[in-house]
LUMFI-261222 format. One record per residue: residue number from 1; residue in one letter; chain; x, y, z of N, C-alpha, C in turn. Coordinates in steps of 0.2 Angstrom, whole numbers, always signed. Layout:
{NUM "A" "A" {X Y Z} {X Y Z} {X Y Z}};
...
//
This chain:
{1 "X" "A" {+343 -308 +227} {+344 -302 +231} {+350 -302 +235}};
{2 "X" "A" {+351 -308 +237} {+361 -308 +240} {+365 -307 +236}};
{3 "X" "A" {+365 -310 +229} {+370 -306 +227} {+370 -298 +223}};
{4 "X" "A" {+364 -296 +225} {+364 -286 +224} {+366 -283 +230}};
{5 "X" "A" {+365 -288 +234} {+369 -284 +242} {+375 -284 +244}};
{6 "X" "A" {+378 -290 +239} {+386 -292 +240} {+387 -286 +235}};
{7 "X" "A" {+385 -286 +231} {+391 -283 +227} {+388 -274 +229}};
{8 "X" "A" {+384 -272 +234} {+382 -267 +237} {+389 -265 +240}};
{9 "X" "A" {+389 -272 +244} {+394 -271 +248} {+401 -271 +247}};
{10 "X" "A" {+403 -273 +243} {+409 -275 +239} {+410 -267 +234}};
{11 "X" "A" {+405 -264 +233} {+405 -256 +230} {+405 -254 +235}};
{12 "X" "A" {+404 -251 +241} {+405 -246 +244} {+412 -249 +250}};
{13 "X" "A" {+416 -253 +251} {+422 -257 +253} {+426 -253 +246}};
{14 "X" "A" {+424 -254 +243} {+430 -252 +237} {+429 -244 +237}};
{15 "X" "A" {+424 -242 +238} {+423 -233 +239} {+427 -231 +245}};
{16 "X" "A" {+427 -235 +249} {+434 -232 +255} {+437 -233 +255}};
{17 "X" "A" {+440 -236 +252} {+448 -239 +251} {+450 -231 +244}};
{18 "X" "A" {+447 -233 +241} {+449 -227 +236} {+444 -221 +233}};
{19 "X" "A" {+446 -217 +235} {+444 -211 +234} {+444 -208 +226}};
{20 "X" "A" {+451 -209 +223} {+452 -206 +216} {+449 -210 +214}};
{21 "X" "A" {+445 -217 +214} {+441 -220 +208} {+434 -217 +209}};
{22 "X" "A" {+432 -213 +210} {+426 -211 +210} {+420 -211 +203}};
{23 "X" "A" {+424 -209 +198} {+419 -212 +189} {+418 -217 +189}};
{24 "X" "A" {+423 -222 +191} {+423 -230 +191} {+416 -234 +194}};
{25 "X" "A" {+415 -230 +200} {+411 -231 +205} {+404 -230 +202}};
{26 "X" "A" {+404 -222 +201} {+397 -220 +198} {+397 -225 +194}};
{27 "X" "A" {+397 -227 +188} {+400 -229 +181} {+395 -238 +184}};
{28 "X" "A" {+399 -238 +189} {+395 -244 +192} {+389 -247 +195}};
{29 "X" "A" {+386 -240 +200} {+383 -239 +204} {+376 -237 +196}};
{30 "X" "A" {+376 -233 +191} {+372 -235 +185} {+370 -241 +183}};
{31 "X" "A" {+376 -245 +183} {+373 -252 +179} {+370 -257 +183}};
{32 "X" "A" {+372 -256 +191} {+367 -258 +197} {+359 -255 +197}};
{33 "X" "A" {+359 -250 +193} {+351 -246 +195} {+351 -250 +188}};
{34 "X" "A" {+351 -250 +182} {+349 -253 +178} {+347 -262 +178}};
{35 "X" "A" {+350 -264 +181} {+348 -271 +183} {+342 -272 +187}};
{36 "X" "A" {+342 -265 +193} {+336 -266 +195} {+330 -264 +193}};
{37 "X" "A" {+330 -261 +187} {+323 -256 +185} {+320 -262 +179}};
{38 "X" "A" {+315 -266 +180} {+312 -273 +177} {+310 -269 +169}};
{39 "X" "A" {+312 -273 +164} {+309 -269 +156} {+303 -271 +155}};
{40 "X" "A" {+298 -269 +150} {+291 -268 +151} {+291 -273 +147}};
{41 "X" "A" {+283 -276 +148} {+281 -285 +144} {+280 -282 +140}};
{42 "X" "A" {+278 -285 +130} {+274 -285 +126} {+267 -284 +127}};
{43 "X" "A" {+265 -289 +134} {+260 -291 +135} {+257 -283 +137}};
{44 "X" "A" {+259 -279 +141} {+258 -273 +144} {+257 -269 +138}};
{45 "X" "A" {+261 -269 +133} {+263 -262 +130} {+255 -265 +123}};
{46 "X" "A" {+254 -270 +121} {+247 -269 +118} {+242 -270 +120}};
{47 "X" "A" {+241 -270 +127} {+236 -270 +133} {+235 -260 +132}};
{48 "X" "A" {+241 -259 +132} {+239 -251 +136} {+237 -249 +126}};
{49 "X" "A" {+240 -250 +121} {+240 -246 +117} {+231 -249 +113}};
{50 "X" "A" {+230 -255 +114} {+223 -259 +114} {+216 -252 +115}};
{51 "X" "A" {+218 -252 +122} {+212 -248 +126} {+214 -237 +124}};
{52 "X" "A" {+221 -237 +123} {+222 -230 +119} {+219 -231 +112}};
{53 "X" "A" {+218 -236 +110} {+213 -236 +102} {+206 -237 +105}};
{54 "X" "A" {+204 -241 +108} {+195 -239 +112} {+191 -233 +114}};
{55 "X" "A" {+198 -232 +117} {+197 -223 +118} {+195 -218 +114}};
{56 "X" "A" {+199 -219 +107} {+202 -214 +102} {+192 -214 +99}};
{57 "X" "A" {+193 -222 +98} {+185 -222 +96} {+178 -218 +99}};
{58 "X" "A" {+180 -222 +104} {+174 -219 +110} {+173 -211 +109}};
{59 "X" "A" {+179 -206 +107} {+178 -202 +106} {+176 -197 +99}};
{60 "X" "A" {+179 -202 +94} {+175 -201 +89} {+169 -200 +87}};
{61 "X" "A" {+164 -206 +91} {+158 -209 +92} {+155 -202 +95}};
{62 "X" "A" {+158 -199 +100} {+153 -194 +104} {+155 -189 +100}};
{63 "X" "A" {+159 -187 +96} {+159 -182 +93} {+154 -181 +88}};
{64 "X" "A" {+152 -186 +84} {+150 -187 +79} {+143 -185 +82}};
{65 "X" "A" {+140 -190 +88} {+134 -190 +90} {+132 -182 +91}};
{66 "X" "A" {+137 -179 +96} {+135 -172 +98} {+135 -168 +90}};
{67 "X" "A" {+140 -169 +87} {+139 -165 +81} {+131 -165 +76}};
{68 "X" "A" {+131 -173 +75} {+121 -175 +73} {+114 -171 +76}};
{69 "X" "A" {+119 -172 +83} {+112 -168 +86} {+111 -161 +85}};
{70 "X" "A" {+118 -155 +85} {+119 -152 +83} {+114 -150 +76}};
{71 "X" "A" {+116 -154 +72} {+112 -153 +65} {+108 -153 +65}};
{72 "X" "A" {+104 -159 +70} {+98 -158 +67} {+92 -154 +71}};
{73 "X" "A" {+98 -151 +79} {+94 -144 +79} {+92 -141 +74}};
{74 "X" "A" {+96 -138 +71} {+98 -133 +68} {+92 -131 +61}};
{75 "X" "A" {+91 -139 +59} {+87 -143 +52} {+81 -139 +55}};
{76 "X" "A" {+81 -142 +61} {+73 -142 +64} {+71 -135 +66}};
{77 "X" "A" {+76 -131 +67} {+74 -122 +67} {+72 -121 +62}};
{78 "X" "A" {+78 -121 +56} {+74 -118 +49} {+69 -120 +44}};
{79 "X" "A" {+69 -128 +48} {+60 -128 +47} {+57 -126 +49}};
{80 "X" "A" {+57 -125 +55} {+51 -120 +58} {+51 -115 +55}};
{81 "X" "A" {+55 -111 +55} {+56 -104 +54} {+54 -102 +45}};
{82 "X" "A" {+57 -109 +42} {+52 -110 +31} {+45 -110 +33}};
{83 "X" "A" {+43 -112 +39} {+34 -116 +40} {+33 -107 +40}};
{84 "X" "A" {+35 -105 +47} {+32 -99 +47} {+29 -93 +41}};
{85 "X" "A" {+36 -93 +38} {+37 -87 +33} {+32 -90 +28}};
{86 "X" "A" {+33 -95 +28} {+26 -98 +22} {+19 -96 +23}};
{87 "X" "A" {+18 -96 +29} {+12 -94 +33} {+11 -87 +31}};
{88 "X" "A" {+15 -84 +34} {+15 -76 +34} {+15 -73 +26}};
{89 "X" "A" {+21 -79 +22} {+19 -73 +15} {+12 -76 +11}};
{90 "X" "A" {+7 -83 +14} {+1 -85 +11} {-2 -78 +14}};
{91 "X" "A" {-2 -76 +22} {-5 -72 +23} {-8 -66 +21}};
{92 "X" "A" {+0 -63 +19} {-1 -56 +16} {-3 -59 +7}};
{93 "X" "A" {-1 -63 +5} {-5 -61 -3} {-13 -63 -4}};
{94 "X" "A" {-14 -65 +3} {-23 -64 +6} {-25 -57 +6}};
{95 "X" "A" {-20 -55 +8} {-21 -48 +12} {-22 -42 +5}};
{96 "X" "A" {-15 -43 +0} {-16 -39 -5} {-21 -40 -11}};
{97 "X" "A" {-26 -46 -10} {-28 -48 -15} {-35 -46 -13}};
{98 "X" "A" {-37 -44 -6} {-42 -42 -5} {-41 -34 -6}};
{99 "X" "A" {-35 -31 -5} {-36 -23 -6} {-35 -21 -14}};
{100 "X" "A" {-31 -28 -16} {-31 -26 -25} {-40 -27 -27}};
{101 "X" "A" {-43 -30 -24} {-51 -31 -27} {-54 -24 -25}};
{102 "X" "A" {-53 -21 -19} {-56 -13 -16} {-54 -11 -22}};
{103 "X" "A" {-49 -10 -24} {-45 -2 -28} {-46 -7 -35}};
{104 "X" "A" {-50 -12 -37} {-49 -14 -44} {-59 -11 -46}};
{105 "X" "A" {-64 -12 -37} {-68 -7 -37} {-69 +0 -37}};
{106 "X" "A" {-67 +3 -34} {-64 +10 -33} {-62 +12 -40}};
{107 "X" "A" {-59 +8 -43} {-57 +10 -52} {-64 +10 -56}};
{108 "X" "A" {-67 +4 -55} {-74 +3 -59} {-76 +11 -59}};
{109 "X" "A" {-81 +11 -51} {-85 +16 -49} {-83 +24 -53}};
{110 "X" "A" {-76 +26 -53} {-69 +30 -57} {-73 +31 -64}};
{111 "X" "A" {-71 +26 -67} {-71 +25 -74} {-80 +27 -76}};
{112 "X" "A" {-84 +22 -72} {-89 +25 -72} {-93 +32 -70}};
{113 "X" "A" {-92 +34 -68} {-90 +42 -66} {-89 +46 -71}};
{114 "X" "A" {-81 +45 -73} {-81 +50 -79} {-86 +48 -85}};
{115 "X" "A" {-86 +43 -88} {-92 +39 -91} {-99 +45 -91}};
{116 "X" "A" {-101 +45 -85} {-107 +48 -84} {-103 +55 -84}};
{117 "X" "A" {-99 +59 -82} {-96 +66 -82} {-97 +67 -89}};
{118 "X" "A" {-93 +63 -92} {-91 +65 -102} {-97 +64 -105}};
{119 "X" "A" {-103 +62 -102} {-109 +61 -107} {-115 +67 -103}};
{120 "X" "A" {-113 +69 -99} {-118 +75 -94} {-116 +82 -96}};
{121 "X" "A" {-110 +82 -91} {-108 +90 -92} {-104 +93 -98}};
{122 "X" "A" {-97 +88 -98} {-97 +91 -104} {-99 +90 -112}};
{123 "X" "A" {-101 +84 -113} {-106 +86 -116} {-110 +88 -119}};
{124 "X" "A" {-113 +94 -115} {-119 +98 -113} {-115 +105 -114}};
{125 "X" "A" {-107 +104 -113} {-106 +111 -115} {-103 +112 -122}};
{126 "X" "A" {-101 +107 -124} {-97 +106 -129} {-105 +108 -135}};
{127 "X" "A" {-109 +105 -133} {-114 +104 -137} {-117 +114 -137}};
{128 "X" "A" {-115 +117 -132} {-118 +124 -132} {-114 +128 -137}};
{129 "X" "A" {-107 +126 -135} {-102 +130 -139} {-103 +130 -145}};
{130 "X" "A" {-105 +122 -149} {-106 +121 -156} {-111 +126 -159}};
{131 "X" "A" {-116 +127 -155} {-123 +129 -156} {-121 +135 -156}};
{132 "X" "A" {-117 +141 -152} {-116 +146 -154} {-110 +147 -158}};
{133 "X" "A" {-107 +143 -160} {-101 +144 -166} {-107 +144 -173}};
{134 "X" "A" {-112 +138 -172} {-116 +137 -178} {-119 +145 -179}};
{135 "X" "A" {-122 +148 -174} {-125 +150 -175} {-121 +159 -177}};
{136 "X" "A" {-116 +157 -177} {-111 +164 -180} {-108 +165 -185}};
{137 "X" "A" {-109 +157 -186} {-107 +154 -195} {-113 +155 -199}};
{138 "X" "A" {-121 +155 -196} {-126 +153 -200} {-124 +156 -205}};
{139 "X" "A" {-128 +155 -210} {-130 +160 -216} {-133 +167 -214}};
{140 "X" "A" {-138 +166 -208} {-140 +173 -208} {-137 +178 -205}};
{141 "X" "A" {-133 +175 -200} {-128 +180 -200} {-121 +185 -203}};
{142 "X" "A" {-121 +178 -204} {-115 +181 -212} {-118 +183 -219}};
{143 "X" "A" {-124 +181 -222} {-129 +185 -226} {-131 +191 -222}};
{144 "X" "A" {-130 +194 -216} {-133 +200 -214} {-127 +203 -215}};
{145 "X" "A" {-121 +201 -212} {-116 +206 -213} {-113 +207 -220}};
{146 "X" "A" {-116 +202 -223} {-112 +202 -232} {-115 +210 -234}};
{147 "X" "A" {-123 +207 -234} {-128 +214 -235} {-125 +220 -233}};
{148 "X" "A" {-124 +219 -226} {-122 +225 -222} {-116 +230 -230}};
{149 "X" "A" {-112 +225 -229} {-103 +228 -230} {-108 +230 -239}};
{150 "X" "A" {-111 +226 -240} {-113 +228 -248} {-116 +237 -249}};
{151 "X" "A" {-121 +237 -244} {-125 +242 -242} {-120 +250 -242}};
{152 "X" "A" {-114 +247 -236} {-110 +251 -237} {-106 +254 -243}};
{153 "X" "A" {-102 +248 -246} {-99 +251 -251} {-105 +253 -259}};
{154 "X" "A" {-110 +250 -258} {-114 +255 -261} {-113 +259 -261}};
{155 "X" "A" {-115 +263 -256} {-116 +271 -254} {-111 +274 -254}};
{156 "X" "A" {-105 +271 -255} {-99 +274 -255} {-98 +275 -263}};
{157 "X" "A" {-97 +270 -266} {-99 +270 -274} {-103 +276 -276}};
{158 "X" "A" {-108 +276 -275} {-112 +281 -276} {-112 +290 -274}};
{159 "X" "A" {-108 +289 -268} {-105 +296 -266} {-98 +297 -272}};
{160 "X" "A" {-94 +293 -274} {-88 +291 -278} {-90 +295 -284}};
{161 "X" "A" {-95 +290 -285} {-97 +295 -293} {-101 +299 -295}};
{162 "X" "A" {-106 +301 -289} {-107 +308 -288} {-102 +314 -290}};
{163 "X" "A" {-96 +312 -285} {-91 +316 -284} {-87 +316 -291}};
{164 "X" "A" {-85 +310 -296} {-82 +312 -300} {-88 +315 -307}};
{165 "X" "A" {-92 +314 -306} {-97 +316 -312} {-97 +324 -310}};
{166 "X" "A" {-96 +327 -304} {-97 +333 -303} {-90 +337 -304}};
{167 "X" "A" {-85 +334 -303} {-76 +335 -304} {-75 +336 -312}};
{168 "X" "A" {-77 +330 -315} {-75 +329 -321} {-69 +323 -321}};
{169 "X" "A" {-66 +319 -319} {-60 +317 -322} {-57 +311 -314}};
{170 "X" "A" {-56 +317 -309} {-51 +314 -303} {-56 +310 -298}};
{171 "X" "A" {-53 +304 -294} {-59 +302 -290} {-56 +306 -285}};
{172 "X" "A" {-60 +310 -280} {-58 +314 -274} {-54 +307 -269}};
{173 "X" "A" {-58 +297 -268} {-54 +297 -265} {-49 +291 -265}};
{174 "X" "A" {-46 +291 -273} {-40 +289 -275} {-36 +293 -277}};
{175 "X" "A" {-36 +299 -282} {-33 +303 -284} {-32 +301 -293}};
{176 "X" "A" {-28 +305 -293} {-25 +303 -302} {-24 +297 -305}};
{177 "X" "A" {-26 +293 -309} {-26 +287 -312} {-27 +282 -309}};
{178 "X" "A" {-31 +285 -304} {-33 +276 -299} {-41 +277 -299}};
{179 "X" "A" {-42 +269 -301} {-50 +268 -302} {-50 +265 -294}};
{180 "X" "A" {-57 +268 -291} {-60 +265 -284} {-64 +261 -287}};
{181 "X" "A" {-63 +254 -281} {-68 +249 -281} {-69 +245 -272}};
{182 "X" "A" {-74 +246 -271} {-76 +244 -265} {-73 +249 -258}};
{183 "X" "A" {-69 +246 -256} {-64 +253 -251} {-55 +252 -254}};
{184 "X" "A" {-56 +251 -258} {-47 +250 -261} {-49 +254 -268}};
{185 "X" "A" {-41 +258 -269} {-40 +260 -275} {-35 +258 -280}};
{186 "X" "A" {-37 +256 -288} {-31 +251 -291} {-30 +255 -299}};
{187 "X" "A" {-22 +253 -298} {-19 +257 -304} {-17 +252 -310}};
{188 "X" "A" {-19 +254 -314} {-18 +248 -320} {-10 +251 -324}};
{189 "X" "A" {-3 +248 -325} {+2 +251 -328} {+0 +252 -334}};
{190 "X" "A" {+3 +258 -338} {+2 +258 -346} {+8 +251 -351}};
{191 "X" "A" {+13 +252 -345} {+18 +248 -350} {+19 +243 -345}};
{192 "X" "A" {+24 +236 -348} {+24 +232 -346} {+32 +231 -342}};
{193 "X" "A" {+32 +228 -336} {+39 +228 -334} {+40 +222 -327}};
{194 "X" "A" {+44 +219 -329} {+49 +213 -325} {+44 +214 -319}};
{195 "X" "A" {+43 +208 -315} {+39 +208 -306} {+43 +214 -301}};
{196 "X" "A" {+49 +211 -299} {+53 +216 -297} {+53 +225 -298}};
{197 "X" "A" {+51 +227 -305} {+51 +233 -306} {+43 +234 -305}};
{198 "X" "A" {+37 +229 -305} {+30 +232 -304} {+31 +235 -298}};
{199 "X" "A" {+35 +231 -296} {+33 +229 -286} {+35 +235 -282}};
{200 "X" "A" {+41 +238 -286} {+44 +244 -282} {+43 +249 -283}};
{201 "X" "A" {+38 +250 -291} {+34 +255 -293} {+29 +257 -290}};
{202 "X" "A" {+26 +251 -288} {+17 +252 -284} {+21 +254 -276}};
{203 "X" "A" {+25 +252 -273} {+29 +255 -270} {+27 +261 -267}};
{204 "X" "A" {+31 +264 -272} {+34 +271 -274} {+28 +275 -275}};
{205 "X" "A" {+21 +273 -275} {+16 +275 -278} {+11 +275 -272}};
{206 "X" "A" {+15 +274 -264} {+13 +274 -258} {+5 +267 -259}};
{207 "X" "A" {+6 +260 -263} {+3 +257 -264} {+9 +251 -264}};
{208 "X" "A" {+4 +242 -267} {+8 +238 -266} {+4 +235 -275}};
{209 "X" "A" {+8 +229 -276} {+5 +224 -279} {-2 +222 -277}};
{210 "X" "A" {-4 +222 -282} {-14 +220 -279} {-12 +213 -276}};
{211 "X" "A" {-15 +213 -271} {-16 +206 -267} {-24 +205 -267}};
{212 "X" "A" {-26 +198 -272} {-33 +197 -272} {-36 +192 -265}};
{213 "X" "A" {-41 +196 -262} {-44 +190 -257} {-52 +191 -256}};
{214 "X" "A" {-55 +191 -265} {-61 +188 -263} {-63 +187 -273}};
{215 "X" "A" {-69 +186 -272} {-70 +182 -280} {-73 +190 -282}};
{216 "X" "A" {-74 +194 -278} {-79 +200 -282} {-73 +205 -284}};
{217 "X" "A" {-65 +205 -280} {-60 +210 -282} {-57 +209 -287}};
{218 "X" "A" {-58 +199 -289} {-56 +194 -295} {-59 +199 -300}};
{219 "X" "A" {-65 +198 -300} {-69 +198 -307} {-67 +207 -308}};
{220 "X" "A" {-67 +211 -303} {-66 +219 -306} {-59 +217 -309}};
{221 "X" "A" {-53 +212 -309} {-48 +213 -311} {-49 +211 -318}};
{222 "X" "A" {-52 +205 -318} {-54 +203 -325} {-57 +209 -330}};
{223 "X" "A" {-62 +213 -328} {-64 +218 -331} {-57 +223 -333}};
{224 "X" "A" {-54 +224 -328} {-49 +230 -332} {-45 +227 -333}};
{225 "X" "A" {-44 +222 -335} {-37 +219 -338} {-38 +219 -345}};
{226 "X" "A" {-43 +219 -349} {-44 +220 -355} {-39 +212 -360}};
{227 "X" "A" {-41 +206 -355} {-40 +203 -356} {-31 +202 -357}};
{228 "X" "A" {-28 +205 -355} {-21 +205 -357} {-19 +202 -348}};
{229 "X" "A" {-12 +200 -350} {-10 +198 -343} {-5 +202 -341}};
{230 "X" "A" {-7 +201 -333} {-6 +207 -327} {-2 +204 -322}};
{231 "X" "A" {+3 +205 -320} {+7 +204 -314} {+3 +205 -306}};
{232 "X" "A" {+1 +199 -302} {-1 +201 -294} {+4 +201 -290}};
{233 "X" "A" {+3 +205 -284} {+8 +202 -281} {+9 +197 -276}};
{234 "X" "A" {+10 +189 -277} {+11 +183 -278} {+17 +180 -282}};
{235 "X" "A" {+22 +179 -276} {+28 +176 -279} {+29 +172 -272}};
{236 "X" "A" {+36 +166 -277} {+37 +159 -275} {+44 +159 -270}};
{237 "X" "A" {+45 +162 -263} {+51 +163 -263} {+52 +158 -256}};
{238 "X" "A" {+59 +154 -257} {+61 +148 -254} {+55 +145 -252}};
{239 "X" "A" {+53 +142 -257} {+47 +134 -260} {+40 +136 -255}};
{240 "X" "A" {+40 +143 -253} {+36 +146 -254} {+29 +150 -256}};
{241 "X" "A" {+24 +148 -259} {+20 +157 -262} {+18 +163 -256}};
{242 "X" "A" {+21 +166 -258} {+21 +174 -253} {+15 +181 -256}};
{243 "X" "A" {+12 +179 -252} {+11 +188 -257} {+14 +193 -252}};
{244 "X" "A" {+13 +199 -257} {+18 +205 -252} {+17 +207 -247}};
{245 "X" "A" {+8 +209 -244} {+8 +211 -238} {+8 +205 -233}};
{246 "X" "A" {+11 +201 -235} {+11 +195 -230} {+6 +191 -226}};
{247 "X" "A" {+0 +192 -232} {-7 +188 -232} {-6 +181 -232}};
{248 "X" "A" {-8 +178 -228} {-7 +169 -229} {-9 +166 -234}};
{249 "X" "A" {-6 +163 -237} {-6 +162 -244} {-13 +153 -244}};
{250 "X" "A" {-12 +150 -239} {-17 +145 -236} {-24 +147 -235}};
{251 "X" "A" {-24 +152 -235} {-29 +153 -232} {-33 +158 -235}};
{252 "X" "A" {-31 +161 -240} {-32 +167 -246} {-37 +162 -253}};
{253 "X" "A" {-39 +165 -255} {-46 +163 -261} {-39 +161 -267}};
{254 "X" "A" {-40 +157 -270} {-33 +154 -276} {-40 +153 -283}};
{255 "X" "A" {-36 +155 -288} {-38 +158 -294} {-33 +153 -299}};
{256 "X" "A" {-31 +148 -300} {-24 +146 -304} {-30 +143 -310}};
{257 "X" "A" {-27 +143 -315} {-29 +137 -320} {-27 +131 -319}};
{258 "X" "A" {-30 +126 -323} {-28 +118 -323} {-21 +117 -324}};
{259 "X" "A" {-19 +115 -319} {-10 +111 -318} {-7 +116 -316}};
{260 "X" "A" {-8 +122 -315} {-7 +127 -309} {-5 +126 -303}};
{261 "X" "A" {-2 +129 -297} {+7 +132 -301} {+10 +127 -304}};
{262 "X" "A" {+14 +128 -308} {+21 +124 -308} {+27 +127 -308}};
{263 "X" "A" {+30 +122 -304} {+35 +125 -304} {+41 +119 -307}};
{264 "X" "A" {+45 +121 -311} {+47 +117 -317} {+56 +117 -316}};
{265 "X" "A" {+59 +123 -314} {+63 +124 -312} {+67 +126 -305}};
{266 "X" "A" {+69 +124 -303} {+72 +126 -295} {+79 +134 -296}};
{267 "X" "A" {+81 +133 -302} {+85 +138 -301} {+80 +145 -304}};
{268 "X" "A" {+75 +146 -306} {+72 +151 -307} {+67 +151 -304}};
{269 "X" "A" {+66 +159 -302} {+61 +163 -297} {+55 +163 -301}};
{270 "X" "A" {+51 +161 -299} {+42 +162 -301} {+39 +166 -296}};
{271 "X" "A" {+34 +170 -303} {+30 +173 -299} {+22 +175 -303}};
{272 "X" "A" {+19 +175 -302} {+10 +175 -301} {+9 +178 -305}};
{273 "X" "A" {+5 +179 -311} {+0 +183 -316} {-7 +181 -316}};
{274 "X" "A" {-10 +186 -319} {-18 +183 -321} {-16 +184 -331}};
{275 "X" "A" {-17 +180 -332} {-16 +176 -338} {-19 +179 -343}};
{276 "X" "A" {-22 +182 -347} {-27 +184 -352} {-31 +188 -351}};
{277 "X" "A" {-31 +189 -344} {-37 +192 -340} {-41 +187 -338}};
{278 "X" "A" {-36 +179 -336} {-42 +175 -333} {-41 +173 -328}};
{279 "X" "A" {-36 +168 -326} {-35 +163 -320} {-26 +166 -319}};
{280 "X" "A" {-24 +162 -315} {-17 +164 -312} {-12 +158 -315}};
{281 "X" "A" {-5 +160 -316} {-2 +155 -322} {+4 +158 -318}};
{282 "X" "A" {+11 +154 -316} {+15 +156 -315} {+20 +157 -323}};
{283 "X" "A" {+24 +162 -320} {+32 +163 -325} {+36 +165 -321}};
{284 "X" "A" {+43 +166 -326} {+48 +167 -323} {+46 +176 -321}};
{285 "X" "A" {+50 +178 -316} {+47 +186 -313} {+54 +189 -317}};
{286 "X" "A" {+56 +186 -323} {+60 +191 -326} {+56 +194 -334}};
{287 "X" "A" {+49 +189 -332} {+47 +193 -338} {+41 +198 -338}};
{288 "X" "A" {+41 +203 -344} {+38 +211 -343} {+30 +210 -343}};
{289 "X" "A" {+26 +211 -339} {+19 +209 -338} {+17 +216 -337}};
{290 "X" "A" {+10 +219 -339} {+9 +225 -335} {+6 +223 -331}};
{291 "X" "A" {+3 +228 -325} {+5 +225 -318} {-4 +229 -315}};
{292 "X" "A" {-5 +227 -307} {-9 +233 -307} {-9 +234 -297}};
{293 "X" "A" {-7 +241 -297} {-6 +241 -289} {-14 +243 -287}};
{294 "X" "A" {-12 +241 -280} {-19 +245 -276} {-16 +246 -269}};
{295 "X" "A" {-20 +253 -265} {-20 +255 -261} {-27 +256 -257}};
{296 "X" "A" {-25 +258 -249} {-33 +261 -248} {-34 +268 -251}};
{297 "X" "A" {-43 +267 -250} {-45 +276 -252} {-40 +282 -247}};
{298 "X" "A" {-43 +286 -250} {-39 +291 -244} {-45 +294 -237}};
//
């Protein structure tokens, strides 16, 4: 320590005496504060950096821990909260499985119901309506009205040929060359000619082509045919059979012979005849048939 104080004194003796050295001074008065500022042990500097790593740790350790507990908050909520939901969806498929058995009753009781509705009422009614359809179909009804319609055209026959027996010749109510039969009157051609030209003769003659729709109008046609074959009017147009007044061909009385129709070629127009004066046989309608129209009486 004396000699930091000598040379203390010995710098500031030299600092009065000269002024202009002034750098020199500081320059020295630095290297006196360096001397005195003591430099750090080894011993010091891994003591301090020793306990700067115990720390580091320390704090990793409570990180870690608060982080764990954190977890296993967390674990332990959503267990709970799984426990719950378990609870509550066991509860409701209790709950829809007793309202599924209500309404799988409810459907019984249903089914059973109609069950007895479809063997009760209706039925009983369906069974009524058959009983009056039967009984509108019976035979005696429809044998009443056959009679009936027979009785009539009787009578009318009979008025017919009264009438002509007392004329001589004309039936009053077909007129000139038409035989009556039943309530229609029919014209037998004397010559023969193509489908087309019967069709639009009978026409022209305020009549059509005879359209057959019963077995009793069949057999009067048989009679006047004289066995020879006659054009009806019955033809095959876009595949197909039409008669002229537009009578449904399905559901009209059919007259054909064995293997009847045929239709053989697609580029040729067929059309219906009564064959020899017996059954129906198609041909082409370009050949000359005599023909036979009808009308009603007048």
């Amino acid at each position: 320590m004396s000699v930091e104080y000598e040379d203390l004194q010995t710098l500031q003796e030299d600092t009065k005496q000269s002024n202009g050295a002034g750098v020199t001074n500081q320059i020295r008065q630095a290297i006196m504060m360096k001397r005195r500022v003591p430099e750090p042990s080894s011993t010091l500097i891994c003591s301090l950096s020793a306990v700067c790593t115990g720390l580091i740790f320390i704090i990793i350790i409570l990180i870690v821990t608060i982080t764990r507990q954190g977890v296993g908050e967390t674990e332990q909520s959503l267990e709970v909260k799984l426990r719950n939901m378990s609870i509550e969806v066991h509860s409701r498929v209790d709950q829809l499985y007793v309202e599924n058995s209500g309404m799988a009753e409810k459907l019984t009781d249903f089914e059973s119901f109609m069950k007895d509705f479809s063997k009760q009422a209706v039925a009983t009614k369906v069974t009524n309506i058959k009983s009056l359809v039967n009984l509108f179909l019976s035979d005696e009804i429809t044998g009443s009205l056959s009679s009936d319609n027979q009785r009539i055209l009787a009578a009318v026959g009979k008025l017919t040929d009264g009438l002509r027996n007392s004329n001589g010749t004309v039936d009053p109510l077909c007129g000139s060359d038409w035989t009556h039969f039943g309530l229609n009157c029919y014209y037998l051609s004397r010559n023969a000619r193509p489908w087309d030209y019967a069709k639009k003769h009978c026409e022209d003659k305020k009549g059509q082509l005879v359209v057959i729709k019963g077995l009793d109008e069949m057999n009067f046609l048989r009679n006047i045919s004289q066995s020879q074959s006659l054009w009806i009017g019955l033809s095959y147009e876009k595949e197909i059979w039409t008669w002229v007044d537009g009578t449904s061909y399905e559901r009209s009385p059919m007259f054909w012979k064995d293997g009847q129709p045929s239709i053989r070629f697609k580029s040729v127009r067929y059309c219906a005849h009564l064959e020899n004066g017996e059954n129906w046989r198609t041909s082409s309608c370009t050949y000359s048939y005599r023909y036979v129209c009808e009308k009603k009486t007048l």
